[in-house]
TORKOL-4160 file (C-alpha; in steps of 0.2 Angstrom, whole numbers, padded with zeros to 4 digits, m for minus):
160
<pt num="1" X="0000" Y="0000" Z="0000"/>
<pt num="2" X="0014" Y="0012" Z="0004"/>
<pt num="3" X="0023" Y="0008" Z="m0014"/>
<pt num="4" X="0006" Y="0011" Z="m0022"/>
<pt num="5" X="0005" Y="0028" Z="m0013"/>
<pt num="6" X="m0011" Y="0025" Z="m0001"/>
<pt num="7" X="m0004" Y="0029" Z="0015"/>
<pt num="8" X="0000" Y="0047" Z="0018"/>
<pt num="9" X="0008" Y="0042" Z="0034"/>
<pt num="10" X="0016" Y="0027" Z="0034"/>
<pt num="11" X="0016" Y="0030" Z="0055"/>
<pt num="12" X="m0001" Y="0035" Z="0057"/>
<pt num="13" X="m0014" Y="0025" Z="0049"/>
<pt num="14" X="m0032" Y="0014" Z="0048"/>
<pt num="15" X="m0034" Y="0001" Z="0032"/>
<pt num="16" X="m0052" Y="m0008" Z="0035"/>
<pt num="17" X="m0055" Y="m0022" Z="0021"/>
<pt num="18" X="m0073" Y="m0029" Z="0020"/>
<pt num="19" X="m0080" Y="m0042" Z="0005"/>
<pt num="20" X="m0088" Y="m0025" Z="m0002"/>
<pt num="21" X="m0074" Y="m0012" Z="0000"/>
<pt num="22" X="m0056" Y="m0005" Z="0007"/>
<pt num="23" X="m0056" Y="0010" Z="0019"/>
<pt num="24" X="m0041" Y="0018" Z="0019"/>
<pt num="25" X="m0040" Y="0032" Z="0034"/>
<pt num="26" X="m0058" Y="0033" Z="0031"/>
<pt num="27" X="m0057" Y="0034" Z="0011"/>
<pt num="28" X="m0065" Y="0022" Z="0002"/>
<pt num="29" X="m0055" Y="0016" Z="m0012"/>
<pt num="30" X="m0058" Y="0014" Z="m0031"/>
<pt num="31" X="m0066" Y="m0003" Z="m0036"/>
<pt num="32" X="m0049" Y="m0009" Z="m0046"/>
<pt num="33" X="m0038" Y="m0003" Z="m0030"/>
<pt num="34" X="m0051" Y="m0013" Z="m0018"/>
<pt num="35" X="m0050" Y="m0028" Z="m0030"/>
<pt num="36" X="m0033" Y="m0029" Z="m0029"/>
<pt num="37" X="m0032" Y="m0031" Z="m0012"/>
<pt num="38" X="m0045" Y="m0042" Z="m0008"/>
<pt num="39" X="m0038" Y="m0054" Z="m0019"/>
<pt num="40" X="m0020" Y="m0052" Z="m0010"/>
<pt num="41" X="m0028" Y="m0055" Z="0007"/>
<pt num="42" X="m0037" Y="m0071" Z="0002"/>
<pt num="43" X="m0023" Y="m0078" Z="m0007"/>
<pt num="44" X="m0013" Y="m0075" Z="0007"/>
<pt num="45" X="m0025" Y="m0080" Z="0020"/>
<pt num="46" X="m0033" Y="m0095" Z="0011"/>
<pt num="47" X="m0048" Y="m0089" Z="0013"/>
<pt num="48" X="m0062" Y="m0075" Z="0009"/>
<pt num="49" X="m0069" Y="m0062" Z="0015"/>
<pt num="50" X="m0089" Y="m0065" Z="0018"/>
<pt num="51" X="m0104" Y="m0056" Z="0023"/>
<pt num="52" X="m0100" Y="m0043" Z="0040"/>
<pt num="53" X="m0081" Y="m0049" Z="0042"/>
<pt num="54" X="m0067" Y="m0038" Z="0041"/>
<pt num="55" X="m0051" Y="m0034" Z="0043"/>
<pt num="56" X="m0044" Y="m0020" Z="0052"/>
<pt num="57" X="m0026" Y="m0015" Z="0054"/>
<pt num="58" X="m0023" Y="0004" Z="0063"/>
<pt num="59" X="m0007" Y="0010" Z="0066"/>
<pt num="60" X="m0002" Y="0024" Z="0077"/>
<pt num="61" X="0016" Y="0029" Z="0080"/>
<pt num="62" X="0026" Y="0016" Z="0086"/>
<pt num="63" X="0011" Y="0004" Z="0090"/>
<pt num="64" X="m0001" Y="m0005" Z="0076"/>
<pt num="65" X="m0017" Y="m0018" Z="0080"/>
<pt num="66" X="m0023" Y="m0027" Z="0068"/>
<pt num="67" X="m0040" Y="m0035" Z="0070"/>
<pt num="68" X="m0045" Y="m0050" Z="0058"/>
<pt num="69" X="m0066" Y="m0053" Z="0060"/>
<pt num="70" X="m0063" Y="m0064" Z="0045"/>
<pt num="71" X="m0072" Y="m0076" Z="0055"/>
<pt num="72" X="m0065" Y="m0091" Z="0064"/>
<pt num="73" X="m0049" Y="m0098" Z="0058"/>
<pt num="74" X="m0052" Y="m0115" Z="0051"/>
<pt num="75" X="m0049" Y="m0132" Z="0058"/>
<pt num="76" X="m0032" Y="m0142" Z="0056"/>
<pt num="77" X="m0036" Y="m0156" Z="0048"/>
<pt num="78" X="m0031" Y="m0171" Z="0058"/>
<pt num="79" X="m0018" Y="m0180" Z="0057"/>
<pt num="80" X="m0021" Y="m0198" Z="0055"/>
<pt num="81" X="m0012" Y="m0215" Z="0063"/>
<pt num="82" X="m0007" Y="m0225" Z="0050"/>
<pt num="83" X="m0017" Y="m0240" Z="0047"/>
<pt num="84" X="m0010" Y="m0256" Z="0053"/>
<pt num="85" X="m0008" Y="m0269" Z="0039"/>
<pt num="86" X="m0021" Y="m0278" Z="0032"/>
<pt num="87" X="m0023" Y="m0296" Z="0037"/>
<pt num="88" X="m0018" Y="m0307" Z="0024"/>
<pt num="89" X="m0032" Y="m0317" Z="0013"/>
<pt num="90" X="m0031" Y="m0335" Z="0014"/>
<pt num="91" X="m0025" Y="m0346" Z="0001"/>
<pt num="92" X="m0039" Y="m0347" Z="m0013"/>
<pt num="93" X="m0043" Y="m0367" Z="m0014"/>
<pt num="94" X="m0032" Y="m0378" Z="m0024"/>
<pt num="95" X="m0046" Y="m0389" Z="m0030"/>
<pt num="96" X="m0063" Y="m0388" Z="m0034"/>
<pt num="97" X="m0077" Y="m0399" Z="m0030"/>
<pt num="98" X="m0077" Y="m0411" Z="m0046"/>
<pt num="99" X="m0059" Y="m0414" Z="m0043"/>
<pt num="100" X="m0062" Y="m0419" Z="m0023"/>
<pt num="101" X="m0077" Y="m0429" Z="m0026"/>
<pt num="102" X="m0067" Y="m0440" Z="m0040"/>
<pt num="103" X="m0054" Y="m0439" Z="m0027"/>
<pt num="104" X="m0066" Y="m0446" Z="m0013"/>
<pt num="105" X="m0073" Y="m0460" Z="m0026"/>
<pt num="106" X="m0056" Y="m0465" Z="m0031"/>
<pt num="107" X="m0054" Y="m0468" Z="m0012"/>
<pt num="108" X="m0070" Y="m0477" Z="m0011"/>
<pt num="109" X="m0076" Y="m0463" Z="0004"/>
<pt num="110" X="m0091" Y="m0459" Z="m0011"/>
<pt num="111" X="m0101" Y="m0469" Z="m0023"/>
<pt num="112" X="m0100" Y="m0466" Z="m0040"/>
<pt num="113" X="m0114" Y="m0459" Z="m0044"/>
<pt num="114" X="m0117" Y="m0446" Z="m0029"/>
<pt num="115" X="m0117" Y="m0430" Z="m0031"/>
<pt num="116" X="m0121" Y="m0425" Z="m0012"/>
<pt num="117" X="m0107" Y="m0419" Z="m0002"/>
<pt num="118" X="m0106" Y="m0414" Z="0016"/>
<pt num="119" X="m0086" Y="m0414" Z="0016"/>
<pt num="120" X="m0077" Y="m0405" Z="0031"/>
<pt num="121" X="m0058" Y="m0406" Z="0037"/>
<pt num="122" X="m0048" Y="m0397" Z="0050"/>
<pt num="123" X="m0034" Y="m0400" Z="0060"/>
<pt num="124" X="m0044" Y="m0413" Z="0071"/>
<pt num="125" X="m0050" Y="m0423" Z="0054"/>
<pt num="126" X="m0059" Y="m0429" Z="0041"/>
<pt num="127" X="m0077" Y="m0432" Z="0041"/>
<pt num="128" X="m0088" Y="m0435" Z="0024"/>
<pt num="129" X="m0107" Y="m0436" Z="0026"/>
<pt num="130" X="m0107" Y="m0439" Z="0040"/>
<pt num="131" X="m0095" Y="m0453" Z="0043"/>
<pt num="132" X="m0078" Y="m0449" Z="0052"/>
<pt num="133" X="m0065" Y="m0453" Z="0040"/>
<pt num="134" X="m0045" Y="m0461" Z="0045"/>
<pt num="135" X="m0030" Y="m0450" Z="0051"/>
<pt num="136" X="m0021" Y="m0456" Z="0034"/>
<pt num="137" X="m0035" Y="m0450" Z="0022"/>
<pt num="138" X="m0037" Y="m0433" Z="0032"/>
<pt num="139" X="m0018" Y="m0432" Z="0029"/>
<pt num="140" X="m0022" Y="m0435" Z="0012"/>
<pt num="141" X="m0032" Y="m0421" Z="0010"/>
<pt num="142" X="m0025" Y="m0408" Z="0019"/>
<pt num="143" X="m0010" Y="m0410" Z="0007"/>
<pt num="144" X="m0022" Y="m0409" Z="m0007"/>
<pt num="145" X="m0031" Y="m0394" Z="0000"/>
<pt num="146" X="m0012" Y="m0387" Z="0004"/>
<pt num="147" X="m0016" Y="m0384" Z="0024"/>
<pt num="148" X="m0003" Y="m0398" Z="0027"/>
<pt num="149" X="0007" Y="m0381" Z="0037"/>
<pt num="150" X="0002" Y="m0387" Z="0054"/>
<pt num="151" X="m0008" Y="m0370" Z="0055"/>
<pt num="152" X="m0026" Y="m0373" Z="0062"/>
<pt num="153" X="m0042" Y="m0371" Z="0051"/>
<pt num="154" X="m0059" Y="m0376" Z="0047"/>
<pt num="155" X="m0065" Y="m0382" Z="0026"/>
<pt num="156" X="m0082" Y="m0384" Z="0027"/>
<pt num="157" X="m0089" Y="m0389" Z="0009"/>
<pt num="158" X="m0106" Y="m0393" Z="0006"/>
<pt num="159" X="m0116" Y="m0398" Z="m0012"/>
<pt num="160" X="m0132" Y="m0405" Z="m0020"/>
């Protein structure tokens, strides 16, 4: 303002900027004068000037206040923990259930013709419809599952 010659005083004066005007020492200012410095205040203050809000800086001598009724200042945004990892998917299944009933029949667990399939292995056993099944064929198909790891699950497959 004082390069561009609006203070007569650079000691002694009042600027008051409002969304419709700038008041300099009780002068309003031209249009293209306001404009300009409206848009130098919200660029600066990264926000605008609305409604009844001002901004008011009065200097006299040695002391100056400036009063900003701009509104309250906007919130920080917050800073945010970073997300623990997500937990990791299980293995998709290595065999679908044409391929483990003509594994059961080949094992005699199903006859040849059913198609019904109540089929559930974890780390206790086997069971298939119902009937529990030996240690050796639940190890059988935890391989062919792939949870032969020792880690503790539940497959649970059931068809019609």
């Amino acid at each position: 303002m004082q390069k561009d010659g609006l203070l007569k005083d650079p000691n002694h004066y009042q600027i008051k900027l409002t969304a419709r005007s700038l008041m300099i020492d009780g002068k309003e200012q031209p249009p293209k004068v306001f404009q300009k410095y409206l848009k130098l205040y919200e660029s600066n203050t990264g926000r605008p000037l609305t409604g009844n809000n001002a901004m008011v800086i009065t200097r006299s001598s040695d002391s100056s206040t400036i009063i900003n009724g701009a509104g309250p200042t906007p919130p920080r945004t917050p800073r945010m923990a970073p997300m623990p990892p997500l937990p990791a998917l299980p293995a998709p299944p290595r065999l679908d259930t044409d391929e483990l009933r003509s594994e059961l029949r080949k094992d005699g667990i199903i006859g040849a013709d059913e198609k019904n399939l109540q089929f559930q292995l974890n780390s206790s056993g086997l069971t298939v419809n119902g009937k529990k099944q030996p240690d050796a064929l639940a190890a059988k198909y935890r391989k062919l599952t792939g949870h032969n790891d020792g880690k503790s699950f539940n497959m649970m497959i059931s068809t019609q």
